[in-house]
N, C-alpha and C positions, 0 to 999 in steps of 0.2 A: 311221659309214661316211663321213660328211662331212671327216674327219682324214683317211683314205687319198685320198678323190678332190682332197681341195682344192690338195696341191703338183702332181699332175700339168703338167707342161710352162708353169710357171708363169702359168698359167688360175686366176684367182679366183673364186669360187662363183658372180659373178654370171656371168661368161661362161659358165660349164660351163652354167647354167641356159638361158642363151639358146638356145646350141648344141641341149638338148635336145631344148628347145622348136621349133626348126626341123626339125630331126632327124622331132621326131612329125610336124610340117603335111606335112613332104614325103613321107613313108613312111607313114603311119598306124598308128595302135595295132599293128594284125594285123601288120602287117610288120616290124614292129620285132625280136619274137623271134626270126622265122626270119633277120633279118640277123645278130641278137645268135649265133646255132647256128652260122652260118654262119662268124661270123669268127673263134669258138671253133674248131671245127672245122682251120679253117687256122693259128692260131697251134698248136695240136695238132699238124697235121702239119709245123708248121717244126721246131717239137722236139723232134720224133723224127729227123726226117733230120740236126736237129746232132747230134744223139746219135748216132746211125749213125755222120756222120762222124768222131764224136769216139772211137766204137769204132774204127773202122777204122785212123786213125790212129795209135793206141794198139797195136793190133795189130800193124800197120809196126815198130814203135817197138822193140817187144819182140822184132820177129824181127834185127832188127839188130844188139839187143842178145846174141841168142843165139847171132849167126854171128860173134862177135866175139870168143865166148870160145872 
């Protein structure tokens, strides 16, 4: 797991660690998860709305295509 997190935004293990570590003093244990839900949660819905728009667009796309023939 340490191979996928350690190129992140070129952050080296020690920093990510640090980060952690402040992460838990300022938030605690218990709140960690529900921010962990929470930002899942919204990258979730950023990608469905590309997806929407990447339908939509697609959709445009094909009808232009049909009024052209």
């Amino acid at each position: 797991m340490l191979a996928i997190i350690y190129p992140l935004f070129g952050l080296g293990l020690q920093e990510i660690l640090v980060i952690a570590f402040i992460v838990l003093l300022l938030f605690g244990g218990r709140k960690i998860p529900e921010l962990m839900r929470g930002l899942g949660r919204g990258v979730r819905s950023f990608k469905e709305g590309l997806n929407e728009t990447d339908e939509k667009s697609g959709d445009e796309l094909n009808k232009d295509k049909s009024s052209e023939v």
